[in-house]
Biopython code that builds the backbone (N, CA, C, O; Angstrom):
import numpy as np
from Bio.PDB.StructureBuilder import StructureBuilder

atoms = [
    (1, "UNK", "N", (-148.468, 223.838, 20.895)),
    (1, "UNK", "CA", (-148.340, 224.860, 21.921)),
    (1, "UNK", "C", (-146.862, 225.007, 22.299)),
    (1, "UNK", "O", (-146.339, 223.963, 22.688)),
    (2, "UNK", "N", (-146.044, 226.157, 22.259)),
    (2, "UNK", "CA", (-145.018, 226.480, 22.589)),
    (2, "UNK", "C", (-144.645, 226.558, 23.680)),
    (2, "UNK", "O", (-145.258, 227.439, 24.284)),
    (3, "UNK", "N", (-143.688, 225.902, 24.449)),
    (3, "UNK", "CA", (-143.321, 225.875, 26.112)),
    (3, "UNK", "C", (-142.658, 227.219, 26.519)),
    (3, "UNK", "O", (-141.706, 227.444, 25.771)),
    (4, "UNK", "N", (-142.797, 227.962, 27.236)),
    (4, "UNK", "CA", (-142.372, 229.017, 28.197)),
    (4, "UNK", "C", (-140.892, 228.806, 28.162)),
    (4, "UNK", "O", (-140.379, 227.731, 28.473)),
    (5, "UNK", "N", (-140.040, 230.133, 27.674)),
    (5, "UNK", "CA", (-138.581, 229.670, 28.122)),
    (5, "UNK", "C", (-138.535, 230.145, 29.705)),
    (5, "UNK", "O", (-139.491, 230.697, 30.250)),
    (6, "UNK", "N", (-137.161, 229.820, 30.427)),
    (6, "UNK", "CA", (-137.029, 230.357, 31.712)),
    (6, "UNK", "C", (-137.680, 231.675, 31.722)),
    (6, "UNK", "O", (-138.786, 231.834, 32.238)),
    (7, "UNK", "N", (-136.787, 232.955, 30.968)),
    (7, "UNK", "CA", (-137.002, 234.243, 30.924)),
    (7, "UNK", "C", (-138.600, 234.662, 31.053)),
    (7, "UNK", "O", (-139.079, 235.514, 31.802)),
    (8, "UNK", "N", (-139.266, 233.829, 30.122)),
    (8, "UNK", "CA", (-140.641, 234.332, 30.086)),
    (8, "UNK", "C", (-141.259, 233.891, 31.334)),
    (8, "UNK", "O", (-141.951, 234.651, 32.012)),
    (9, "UNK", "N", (-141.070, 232.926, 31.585)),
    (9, "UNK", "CA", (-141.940, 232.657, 33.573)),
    (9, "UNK", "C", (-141.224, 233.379, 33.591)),
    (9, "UNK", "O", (-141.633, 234.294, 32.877)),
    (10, "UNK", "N", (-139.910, 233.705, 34.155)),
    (10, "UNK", "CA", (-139.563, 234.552, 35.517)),
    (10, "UNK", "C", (-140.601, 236.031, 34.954)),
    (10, "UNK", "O", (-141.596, 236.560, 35.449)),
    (11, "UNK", "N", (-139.938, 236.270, 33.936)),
    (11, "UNK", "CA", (-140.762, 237.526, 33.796)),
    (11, "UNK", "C", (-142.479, 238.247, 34.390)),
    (11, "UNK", "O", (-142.925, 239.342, 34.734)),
    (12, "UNK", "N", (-143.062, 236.572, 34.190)),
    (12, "UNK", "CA", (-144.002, 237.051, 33.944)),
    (12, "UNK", "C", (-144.435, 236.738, 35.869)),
    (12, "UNK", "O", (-145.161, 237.542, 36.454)),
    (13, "UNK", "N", (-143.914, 235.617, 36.525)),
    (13, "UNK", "CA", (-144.263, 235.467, 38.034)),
    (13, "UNK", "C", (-143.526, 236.615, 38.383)),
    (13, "UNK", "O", (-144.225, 237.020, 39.312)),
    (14, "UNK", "N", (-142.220, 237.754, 38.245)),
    (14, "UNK", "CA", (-142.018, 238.580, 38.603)),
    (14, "UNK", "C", (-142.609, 239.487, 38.638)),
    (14, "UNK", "O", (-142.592, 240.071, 39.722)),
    (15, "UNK", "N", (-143.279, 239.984, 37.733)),
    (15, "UNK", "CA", (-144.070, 240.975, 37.445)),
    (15, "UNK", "C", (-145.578, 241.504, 38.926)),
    (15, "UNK", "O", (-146.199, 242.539, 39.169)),
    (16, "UNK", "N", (-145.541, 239.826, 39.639)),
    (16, "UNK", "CA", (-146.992, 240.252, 40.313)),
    (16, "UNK", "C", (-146.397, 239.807, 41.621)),
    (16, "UNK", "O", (-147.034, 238.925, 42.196)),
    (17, "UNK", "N", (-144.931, 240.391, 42.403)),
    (17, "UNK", "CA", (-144.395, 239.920, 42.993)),
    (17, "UNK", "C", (-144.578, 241.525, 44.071)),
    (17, "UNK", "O", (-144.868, 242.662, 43.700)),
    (18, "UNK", "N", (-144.285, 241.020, 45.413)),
    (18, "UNK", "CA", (-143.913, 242.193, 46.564)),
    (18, "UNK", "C", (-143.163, 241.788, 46.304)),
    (18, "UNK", "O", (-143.033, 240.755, 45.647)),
    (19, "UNK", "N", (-141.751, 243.052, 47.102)),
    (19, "UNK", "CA", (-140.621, 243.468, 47.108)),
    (19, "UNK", "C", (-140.105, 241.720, 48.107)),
    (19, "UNK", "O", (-139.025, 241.217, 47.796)),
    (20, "UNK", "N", (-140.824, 241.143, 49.010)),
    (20, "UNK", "CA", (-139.792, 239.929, 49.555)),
    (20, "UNK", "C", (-140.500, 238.861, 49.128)),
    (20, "UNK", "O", (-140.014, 237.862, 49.658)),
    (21, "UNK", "N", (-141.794, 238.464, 48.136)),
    (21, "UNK", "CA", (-141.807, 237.980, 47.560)),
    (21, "UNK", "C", (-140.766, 237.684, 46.409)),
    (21, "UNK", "O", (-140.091, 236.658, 46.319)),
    (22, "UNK", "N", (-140.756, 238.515, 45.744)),
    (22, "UNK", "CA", (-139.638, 238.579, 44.371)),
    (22, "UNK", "C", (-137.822, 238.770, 45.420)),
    (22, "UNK", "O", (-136.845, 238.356, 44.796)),
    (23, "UNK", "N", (-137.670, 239.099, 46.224)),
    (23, "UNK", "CA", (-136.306, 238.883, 46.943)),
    (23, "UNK", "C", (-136.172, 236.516, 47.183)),
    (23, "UNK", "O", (-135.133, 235.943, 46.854)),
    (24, "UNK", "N", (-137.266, 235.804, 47.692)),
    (24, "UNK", "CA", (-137.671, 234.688, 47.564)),
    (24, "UNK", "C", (-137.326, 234.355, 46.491)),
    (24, "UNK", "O", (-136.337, 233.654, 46.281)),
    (25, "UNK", "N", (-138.088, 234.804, 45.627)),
    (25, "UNK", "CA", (-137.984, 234.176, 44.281)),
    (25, "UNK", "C", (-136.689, 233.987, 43.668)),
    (25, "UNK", "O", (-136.087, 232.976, 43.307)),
    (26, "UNK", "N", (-136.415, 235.224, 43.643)),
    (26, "UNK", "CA", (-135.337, 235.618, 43.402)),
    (26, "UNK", "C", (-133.572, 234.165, 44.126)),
    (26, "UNK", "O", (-132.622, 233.724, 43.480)),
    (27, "UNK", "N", (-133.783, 234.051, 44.912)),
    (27, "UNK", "CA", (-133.126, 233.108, 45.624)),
    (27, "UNK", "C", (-133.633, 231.713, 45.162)),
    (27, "UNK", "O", (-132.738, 231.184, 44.502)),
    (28, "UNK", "N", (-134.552, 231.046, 45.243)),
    (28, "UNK", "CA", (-134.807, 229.969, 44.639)),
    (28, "UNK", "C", (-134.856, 229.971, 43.134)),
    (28, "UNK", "O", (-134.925, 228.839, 42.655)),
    (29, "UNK", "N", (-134.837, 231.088, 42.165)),
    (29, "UNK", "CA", (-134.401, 230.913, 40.887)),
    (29, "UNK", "C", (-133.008, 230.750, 40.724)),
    (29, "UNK", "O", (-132.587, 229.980, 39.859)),
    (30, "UNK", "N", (-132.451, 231.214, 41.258)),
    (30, "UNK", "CA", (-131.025, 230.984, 41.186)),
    (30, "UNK", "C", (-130.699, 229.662, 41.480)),
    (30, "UNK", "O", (-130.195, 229.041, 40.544)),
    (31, "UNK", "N", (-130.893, 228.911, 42.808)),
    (31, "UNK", "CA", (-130.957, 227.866, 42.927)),
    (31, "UNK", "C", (-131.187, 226.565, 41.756)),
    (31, "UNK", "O", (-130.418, 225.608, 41.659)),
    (32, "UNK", "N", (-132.356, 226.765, 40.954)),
    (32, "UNK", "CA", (-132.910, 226.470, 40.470)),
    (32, "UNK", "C", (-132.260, 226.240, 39.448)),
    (32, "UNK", "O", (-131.983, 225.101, 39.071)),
    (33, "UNK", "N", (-131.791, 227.724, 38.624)),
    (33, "UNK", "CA", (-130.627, 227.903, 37.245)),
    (33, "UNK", "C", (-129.483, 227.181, 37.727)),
    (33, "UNK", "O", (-129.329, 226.144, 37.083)),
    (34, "UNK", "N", (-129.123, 227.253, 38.106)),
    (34, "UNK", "CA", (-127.993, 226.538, 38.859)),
    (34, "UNK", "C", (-127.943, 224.506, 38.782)),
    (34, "UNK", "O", (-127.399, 223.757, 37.970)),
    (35, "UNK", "N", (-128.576, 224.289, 39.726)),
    (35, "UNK", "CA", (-128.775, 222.770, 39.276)),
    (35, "UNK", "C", (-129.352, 222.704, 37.737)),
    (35, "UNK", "O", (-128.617, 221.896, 37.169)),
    (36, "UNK", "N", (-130.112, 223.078, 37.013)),
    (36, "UNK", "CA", (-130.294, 223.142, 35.177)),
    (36, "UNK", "C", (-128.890, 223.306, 34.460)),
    (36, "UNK", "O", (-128.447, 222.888, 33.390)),
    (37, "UNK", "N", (-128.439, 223.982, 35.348)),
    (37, "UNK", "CA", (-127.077, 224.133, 34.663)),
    (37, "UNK", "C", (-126.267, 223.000, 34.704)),
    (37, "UNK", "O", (-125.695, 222.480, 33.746)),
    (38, "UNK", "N", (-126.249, 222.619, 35.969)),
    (38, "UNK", "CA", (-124.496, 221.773, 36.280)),
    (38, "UNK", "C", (-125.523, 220.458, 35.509)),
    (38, "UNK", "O", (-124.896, 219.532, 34.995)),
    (39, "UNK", "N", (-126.861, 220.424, 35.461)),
    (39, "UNK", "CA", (-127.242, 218.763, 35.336)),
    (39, "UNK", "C", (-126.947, 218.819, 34.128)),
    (39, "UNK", "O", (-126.242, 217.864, 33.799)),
    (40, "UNK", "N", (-127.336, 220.010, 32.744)),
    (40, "UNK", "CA", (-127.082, 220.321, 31.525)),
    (40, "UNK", "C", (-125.464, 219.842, 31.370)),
    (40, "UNK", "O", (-125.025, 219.009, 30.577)),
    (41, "UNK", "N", (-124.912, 220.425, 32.113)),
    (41, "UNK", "CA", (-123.112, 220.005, 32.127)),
    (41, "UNK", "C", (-123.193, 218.509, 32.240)),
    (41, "UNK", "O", (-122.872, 217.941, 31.196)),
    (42, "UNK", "N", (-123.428, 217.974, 32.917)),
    (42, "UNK", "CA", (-123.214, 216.842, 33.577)),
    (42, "UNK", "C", (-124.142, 215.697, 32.090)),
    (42, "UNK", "O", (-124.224, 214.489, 32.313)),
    (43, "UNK", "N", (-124.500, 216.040, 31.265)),
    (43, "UNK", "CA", (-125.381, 215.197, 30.290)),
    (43, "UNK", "C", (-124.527, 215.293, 29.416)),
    (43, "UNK", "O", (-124.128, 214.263, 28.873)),
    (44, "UNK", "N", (-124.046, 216.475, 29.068)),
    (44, "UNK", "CA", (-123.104, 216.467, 27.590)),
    (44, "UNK", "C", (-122.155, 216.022, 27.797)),
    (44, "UNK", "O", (-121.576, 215.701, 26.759)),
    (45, "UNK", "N", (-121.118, 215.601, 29.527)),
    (45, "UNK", "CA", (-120.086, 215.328, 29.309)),
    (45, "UNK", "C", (-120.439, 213.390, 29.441)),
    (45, "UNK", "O", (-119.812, 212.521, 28.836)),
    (46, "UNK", "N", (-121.433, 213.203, 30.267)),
    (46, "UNK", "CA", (-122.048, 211.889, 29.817)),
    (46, "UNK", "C", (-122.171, 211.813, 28.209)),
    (46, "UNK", "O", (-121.363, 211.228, 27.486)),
    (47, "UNK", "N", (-123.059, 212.347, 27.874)),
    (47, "UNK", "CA", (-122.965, 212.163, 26.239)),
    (47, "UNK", "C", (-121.276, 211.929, 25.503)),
    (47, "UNK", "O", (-120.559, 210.957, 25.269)),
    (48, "UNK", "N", (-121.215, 212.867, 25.392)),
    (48, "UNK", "CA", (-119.227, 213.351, 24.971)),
    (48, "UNK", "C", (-118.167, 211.719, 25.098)),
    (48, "UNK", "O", (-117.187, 211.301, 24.482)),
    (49, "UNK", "N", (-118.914, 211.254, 26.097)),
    (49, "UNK", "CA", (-117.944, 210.143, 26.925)),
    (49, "UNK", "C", (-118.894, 208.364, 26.352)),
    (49, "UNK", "O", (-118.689, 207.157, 26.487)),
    (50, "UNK", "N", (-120.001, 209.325, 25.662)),
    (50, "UNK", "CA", (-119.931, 207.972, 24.939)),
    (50, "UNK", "C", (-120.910, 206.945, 25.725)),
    (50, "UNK", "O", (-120.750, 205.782, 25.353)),
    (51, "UNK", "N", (-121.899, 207.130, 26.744)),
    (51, "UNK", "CA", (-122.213, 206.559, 27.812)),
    (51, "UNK", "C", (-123.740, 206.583, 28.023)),
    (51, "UNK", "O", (-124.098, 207.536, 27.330)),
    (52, "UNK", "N", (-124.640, 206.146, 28.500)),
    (52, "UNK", "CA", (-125.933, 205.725, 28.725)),
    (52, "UNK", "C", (-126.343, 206.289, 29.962)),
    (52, "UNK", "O", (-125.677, 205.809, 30.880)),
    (53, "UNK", "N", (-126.863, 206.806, 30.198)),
    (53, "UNK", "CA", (-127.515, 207.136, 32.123)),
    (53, "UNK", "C", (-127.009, 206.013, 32.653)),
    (53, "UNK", "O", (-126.113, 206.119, 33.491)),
    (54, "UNK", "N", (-127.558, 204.549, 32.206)),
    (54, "UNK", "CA", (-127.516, 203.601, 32.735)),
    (54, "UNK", "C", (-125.719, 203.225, 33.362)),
    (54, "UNK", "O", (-125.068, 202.894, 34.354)),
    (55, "UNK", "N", (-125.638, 203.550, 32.045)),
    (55, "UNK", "CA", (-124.113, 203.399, 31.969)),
    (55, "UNK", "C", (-123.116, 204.077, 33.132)),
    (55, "UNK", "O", (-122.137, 203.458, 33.548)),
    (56, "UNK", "N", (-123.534, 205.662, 33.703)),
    (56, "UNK", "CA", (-122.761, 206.348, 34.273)),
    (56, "UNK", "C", (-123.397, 206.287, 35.702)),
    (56, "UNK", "O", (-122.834, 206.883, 36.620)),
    (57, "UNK", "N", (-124.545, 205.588, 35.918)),
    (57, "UNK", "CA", (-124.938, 205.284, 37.513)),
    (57, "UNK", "C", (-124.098, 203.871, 37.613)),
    (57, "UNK", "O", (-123.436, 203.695, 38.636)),
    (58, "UNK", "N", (-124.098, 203.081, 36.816)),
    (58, "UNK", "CA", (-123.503, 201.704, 37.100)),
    (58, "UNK", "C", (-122.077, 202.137, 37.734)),
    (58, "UNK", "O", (-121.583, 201.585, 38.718)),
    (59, "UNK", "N", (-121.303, 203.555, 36.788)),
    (59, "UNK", "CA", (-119.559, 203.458, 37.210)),
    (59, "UNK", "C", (-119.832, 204.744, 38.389)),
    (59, "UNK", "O", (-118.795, 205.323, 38.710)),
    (60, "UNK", "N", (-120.702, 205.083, 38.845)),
    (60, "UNK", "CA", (-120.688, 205.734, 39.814)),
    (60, "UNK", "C", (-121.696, 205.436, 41.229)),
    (60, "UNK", "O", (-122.180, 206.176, 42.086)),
    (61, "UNK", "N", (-121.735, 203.444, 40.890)),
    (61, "UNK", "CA", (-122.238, 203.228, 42.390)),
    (61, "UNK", "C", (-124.005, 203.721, 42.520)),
    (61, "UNK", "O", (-124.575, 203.353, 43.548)),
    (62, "UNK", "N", (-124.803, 204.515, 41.512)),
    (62, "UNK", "CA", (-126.231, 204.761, 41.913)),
    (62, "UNK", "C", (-127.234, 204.653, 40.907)),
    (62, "UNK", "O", (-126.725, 204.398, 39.816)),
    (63, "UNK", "N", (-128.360, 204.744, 40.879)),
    (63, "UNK", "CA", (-129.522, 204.718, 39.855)),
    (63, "UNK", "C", (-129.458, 205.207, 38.528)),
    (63, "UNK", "O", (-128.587, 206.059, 38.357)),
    (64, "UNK", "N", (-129.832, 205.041, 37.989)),
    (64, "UNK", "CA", (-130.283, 205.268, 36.706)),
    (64, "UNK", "C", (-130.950, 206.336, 36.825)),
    (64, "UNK", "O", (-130.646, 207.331, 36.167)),
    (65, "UNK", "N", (-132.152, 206.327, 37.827)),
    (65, "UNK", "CA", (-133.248, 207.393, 38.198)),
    (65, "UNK", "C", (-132.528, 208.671, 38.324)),
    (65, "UNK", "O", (-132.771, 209.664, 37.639)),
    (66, "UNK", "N", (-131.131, 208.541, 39.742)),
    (66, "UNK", "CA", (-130.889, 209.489, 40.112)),
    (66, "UNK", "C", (-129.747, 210.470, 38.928)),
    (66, "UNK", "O", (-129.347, 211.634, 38.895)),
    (67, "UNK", "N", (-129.574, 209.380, 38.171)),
    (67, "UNK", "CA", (-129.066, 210.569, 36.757)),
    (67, "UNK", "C", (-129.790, 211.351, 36.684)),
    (67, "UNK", "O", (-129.786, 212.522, 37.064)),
    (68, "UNK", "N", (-130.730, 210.546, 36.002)),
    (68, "UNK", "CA", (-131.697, 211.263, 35.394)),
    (68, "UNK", "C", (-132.078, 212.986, 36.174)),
    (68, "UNK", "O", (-131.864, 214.102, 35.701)),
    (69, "UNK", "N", (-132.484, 212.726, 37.042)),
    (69, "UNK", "CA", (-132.521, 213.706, 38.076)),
    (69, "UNK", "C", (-131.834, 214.761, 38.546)),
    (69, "UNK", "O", (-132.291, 215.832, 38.947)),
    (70, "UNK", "N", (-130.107, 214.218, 38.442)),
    (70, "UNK", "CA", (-129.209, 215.162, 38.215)),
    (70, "UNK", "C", (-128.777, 215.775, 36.907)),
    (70, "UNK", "O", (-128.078, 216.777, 36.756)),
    (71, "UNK", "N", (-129.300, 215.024, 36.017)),
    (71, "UNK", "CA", (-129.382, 215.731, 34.244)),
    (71, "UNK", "C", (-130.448, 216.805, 34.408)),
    (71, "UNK", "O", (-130.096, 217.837, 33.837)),
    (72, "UNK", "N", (-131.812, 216.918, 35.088)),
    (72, "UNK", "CA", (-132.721, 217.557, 34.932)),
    (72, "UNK", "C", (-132.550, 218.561, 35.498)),
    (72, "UNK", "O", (-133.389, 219.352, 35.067)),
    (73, "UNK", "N", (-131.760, 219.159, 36.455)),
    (73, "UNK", "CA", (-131.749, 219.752, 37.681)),
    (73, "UNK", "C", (-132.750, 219.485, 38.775)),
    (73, "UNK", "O", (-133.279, 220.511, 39.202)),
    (74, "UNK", "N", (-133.011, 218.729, 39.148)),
    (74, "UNK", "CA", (-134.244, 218.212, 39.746)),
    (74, "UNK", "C", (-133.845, 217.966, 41.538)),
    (74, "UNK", "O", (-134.624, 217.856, 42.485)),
    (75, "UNK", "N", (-132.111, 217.935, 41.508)),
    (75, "UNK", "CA", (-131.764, 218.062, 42.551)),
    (75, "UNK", "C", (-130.488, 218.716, 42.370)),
    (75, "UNK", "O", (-129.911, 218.750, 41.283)),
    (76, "UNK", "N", (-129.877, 219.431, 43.835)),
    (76, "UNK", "CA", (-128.939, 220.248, 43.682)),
    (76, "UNK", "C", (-127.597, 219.460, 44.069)),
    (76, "UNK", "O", (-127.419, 218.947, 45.174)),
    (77, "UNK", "N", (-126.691, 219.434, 43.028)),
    (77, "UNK", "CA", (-125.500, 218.331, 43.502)),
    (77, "UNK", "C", (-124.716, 218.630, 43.981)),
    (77, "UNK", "O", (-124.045, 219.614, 43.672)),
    (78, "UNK", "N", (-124.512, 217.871, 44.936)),
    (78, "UNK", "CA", (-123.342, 217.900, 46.412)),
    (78, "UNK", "C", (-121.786, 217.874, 45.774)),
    (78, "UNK", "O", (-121.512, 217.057, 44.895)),
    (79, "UNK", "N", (-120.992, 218.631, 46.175)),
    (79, "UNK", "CA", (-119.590, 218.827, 45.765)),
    (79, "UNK", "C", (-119.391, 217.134, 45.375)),
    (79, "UNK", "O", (-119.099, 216.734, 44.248)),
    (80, "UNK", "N", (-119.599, 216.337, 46.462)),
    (80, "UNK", "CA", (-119.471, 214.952, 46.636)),
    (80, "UNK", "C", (-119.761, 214.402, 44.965)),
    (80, "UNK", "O", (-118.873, 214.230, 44.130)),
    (81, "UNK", "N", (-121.100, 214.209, 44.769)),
    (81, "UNK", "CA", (-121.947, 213.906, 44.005)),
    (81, "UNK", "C", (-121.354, 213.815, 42.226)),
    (81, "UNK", "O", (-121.364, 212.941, 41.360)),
    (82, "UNK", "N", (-120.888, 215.193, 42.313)),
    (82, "UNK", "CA", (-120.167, 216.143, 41.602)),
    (82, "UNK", "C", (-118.557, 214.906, 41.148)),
    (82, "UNK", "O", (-118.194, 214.237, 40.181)),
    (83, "UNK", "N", (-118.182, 215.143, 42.204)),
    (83, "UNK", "CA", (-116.847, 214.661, 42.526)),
    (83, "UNK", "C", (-116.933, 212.948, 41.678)),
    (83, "UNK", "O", (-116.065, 212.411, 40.989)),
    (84, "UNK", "N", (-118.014, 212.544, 41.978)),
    (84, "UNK", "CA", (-118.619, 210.550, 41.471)),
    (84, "UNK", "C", (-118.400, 211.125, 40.029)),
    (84, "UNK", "O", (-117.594, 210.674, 39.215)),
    (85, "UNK", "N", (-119.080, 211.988, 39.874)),
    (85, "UNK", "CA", (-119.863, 212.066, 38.361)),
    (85, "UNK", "C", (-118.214, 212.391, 37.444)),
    (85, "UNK", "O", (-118.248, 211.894, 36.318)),
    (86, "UNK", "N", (-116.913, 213.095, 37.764)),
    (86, "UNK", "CA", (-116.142, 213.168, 37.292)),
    (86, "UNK", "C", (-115.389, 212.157, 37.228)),
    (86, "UNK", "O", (-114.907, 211.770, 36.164)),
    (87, "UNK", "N", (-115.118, 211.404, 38.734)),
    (87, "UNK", "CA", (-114.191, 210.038, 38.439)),
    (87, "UNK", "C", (-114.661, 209.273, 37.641)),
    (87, "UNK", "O", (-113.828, 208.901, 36.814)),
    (88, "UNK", "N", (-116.229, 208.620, 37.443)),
    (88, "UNK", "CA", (-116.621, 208.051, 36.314)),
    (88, "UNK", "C", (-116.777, 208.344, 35.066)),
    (88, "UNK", "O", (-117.255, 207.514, 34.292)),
    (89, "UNK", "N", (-116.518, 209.191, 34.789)),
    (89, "UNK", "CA", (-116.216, 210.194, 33.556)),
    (89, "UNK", "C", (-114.986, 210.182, 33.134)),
    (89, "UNK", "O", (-114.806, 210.385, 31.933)),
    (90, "UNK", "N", (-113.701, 209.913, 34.112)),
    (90, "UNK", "CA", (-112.533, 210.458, 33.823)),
    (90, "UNK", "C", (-112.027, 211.595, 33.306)),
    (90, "UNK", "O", (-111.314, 211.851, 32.336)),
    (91, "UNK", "N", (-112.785, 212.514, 34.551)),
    (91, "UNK", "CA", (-112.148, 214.232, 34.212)),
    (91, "UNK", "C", (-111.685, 214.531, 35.592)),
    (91, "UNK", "O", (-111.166, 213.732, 36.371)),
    (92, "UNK", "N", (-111.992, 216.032, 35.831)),
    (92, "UNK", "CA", (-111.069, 216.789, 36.977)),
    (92, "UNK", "C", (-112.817, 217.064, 36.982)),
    (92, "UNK", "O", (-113.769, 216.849, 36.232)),
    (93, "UNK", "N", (-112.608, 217.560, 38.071)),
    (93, "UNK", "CA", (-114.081, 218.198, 39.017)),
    (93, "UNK", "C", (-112.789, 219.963, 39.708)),
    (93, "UNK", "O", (-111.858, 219.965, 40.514)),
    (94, "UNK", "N", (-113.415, 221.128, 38.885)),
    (94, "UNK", "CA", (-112.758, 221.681, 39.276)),
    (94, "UNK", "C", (-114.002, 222.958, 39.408)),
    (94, "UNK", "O", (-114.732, 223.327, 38.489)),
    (95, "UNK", "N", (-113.987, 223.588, 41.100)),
    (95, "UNK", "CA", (-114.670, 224.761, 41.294)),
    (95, "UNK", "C", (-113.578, 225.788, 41.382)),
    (95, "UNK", "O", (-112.386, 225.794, 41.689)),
    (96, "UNK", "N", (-114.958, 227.115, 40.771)),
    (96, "UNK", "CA", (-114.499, 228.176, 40.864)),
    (96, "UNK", "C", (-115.293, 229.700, 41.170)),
    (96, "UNK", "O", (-116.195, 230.261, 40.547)),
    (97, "UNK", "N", (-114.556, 230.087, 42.382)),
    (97, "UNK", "CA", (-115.007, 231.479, 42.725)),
    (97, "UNK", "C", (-114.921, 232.485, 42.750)),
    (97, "UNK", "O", (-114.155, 233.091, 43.500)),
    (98, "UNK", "N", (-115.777, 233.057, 41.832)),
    (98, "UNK", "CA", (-114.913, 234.587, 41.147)),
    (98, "UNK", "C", (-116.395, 235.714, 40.990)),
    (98, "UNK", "O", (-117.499, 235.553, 40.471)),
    (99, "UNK", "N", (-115.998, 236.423, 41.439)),
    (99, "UNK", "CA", (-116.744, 237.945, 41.447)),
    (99, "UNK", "C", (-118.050, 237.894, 40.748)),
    (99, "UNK", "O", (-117.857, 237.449, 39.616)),
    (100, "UNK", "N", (-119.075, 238.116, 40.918)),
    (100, "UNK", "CA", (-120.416, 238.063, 40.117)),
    (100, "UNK", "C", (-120.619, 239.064, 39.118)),
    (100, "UNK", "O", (-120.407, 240.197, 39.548)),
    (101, "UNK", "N", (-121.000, 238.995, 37.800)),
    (101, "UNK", "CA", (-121.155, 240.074, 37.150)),
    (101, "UNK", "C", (-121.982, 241.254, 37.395)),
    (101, "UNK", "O", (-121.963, 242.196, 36.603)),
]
sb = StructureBuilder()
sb.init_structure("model")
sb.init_model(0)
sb.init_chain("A")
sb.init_seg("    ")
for serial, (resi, resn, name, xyz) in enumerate(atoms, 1):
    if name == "N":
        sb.init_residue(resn, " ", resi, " ")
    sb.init_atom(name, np.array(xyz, "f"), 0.0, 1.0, " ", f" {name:<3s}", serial, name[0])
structure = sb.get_structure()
């Protein structure tokens, strides 16, 4: 059985949405893409660096679990959070805010 990409749920819970239903949705998908994203970031540069979950909660002070969790998007990471995950990495943690397409 083939898993649903994002596109196809949204599509398809959009489809049977009121106008502030789907405005909701709409806001917590984003949310949502968002932590998938940075946790997606946050695995390859773990990976890249050569390192274990285990490995990058040990140099950043927390769980194993809560990698995991921040690899999944499962929670939304705090600038802070963010900030651990680069010093133990040995990179720059750099945001940026620029115009939405």
């Amino acid at each position: 059985m083939a898993r649903a990409t994002w596109s196809e749920t949204k599509a398809k819970r959009v489809g049977r949405m009121s106008a502030v239903e789907r405005a909701r949705f709409d806001e917590a998908y984003a949310a949502a893409h968002l932590a998938a994203e940075v946790g997606e970031r946050v695995r390859e540069a773990r990976e890249a660096a050569g390192l274990t979950q285990r490995d990058l909660a040990a140099r950043m002070g927390t769980s194993q679990a809560a990698v995991a969790r921040l690899e999944a998007g499962g929670t939304g990471a705090t600038l802070t959070t963010l900030h651990r995950v680069a010093t133990a990495l040995g990179l720059e943690l750099a945001v940026e805010l620029r115009p939405s397409a």
